[in-house]
Backbone as CSV, one residue per row, in Angstrom:
resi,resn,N_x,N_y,N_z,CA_x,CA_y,CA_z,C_x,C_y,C_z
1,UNK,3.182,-11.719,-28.485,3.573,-11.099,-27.250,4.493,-12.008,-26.436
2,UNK,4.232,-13.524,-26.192,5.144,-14.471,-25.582,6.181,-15.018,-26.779
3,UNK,6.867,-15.864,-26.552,7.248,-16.414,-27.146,7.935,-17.923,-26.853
4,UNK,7.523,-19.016,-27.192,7.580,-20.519,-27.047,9.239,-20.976,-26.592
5,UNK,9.494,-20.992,-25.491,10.728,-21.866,-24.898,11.056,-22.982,-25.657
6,UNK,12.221,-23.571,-26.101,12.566,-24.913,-26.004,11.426,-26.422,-24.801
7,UNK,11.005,-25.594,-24.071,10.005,-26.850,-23.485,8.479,-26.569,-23.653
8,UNK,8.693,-25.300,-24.495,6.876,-25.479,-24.766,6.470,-24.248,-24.145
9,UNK,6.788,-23.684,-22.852,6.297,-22.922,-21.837,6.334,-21.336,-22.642
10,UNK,5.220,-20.476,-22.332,5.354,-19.340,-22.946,5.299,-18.566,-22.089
11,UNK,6.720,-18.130,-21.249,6.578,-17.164,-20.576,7.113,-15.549,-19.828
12,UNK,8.291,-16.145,-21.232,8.915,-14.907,-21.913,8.381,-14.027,-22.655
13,UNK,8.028,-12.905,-21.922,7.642,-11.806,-23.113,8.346,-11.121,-23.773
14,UNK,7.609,-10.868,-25.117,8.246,-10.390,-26.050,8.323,-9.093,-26.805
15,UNK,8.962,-8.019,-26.710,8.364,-6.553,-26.843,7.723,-6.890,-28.199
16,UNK,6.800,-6.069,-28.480,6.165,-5.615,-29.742,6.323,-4.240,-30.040
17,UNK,6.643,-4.185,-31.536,6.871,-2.897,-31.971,6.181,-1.649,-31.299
18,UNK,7.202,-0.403,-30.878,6.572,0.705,-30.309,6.548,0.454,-29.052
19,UNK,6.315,-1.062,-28.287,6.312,-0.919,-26.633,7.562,-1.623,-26.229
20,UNK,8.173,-0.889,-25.191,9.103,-1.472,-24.278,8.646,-2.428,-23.479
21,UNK,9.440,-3.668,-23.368,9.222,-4.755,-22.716,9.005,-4.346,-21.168
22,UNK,8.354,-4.813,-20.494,8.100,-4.774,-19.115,8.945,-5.141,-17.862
23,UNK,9.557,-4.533,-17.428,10.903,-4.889,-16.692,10.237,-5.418,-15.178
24,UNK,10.250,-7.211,-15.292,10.468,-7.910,-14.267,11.452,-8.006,-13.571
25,UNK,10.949,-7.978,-11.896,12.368,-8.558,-11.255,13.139,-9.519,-11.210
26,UNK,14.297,-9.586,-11.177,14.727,-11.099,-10.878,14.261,-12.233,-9.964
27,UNK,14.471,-13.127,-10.781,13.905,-14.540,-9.954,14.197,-15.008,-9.118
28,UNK,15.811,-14.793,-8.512,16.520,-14.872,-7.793,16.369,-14.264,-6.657
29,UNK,15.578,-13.511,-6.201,15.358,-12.874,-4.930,15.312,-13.190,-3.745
30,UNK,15.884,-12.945,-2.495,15.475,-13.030,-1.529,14.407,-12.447,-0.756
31,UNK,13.873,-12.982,-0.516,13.030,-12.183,0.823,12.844,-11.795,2.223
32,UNK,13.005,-10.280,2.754,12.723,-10.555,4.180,11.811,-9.454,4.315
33,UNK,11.010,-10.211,5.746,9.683,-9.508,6.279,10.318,-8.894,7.790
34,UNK,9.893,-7.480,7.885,10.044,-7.035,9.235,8.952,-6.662,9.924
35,UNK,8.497,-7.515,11.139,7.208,-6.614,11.549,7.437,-5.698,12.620
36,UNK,7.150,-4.766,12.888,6.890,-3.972,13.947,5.634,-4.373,14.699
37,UNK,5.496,-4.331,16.176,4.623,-4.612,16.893,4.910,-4.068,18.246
38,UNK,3.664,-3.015,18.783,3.865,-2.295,19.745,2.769,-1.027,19.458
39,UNK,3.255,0.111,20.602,2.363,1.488,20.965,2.341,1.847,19.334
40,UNK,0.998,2.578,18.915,1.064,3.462,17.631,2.340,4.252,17.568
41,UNK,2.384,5.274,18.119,3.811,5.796,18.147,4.987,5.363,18.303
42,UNK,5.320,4.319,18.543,6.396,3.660,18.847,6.532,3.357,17.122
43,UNK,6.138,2.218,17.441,6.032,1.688,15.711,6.137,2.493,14.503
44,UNK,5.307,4.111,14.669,5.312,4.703,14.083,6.752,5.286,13.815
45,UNK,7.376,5.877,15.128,8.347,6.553,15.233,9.952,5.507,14.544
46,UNK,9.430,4.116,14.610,10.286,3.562,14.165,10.843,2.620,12.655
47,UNK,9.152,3.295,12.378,9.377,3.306,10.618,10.349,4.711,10.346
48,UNK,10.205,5.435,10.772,10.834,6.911,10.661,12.382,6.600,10.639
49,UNK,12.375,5.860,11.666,14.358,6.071,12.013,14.655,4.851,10.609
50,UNK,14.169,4.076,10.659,14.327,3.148,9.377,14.238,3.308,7.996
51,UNK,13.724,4.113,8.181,13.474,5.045,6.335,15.038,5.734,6.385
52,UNK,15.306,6.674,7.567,15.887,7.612,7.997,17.662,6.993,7.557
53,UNK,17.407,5.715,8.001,18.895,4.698,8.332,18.971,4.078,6.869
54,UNK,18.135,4.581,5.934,17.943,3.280,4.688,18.027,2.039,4.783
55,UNK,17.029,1.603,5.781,17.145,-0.015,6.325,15.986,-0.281,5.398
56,UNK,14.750,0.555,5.621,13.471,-0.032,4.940,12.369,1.601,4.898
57,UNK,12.217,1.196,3.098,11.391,2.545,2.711,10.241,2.754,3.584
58,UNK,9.875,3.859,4.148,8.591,3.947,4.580,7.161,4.032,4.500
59,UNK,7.393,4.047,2.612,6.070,4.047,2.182,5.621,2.555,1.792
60,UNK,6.365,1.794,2.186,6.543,0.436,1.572,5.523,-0.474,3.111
61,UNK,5.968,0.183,4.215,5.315,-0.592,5.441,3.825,-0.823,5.121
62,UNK,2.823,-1.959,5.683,1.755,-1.703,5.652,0.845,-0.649,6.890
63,UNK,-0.277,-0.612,6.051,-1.065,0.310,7.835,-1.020,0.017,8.745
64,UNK,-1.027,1.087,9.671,-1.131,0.134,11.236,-2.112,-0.618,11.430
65,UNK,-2.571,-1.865,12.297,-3.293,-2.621,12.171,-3.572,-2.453,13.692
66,UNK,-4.907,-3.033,14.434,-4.316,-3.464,15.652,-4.480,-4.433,16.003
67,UNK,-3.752,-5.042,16.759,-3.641,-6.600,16.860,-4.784,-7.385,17.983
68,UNK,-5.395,-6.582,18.778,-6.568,-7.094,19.580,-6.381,-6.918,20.703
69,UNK,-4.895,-6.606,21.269,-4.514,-6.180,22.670,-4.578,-4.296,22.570
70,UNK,-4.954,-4.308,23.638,-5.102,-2.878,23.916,-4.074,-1.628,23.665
71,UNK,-3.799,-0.723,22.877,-2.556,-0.014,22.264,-2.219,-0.460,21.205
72,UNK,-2.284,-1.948,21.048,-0.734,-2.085,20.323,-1.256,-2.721,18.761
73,UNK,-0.288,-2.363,18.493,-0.342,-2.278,16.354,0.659,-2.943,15.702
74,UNK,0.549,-3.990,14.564,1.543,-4.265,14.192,1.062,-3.939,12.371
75,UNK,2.718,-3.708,11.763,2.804,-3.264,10.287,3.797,-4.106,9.977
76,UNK,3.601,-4.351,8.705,4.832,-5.162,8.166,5.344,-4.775,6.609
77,UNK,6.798,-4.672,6.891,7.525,-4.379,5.459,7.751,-5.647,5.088
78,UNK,7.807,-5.693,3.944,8.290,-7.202,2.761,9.395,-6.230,1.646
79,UNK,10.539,-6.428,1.850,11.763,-6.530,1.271,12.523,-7.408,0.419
80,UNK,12.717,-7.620,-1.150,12.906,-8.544,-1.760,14.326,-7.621,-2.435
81,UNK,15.442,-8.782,-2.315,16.956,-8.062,-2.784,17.572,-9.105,-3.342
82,UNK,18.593,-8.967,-4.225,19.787,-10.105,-4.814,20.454,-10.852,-3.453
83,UNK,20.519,-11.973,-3.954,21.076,-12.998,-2.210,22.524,-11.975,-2.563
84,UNK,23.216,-12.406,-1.275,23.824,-11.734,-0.932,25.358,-12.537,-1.623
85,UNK,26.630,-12.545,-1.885,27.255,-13.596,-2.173,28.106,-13.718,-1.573
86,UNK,28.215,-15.474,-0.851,28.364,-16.034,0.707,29.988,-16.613,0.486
């Protein structure tokens, strides 16, 4: 299933007959986190316009949470993309 690198490390996989290899993301990724924090509806309403704008999927946000102050909720998207080239 792996198969042995030049340094030993096995951590290339290797299809086996009949299965398609498992498509990892690149390693290269960036990451960014957006949190929202504020009224349920607010937050809510502003995953909406963001799905809406293709800034950030909406099924991707986490649940609302609430943060310990009275109203208010925070969710967070995690977004991982190719760096950008500078």
């Amino acid at each position: 299933m792996f198969h042995q690198s030049e340094s030993g490390s096995t951590h290339q996989p290797v299809s086996e007959p009949g299965r398609s290899p498992i498509a990892l993301p690149p390693h290269n990724q960036e990451v960014l986190r957006m949190f929202l924090l504020g009224d349920c509806g607010a937050v809510r309403n502003m995953i909406a316009r963001l799905a809406t704008n293709g800034i950030a999927d909406a099924n991707r946000w986490t649940p609302l949470q609430p943060t310990g102050r009275d109203g208010e909720y925070i969710s967070v998207h995690t977004k991982r993309m190719a760096p950008e080239v500078r």
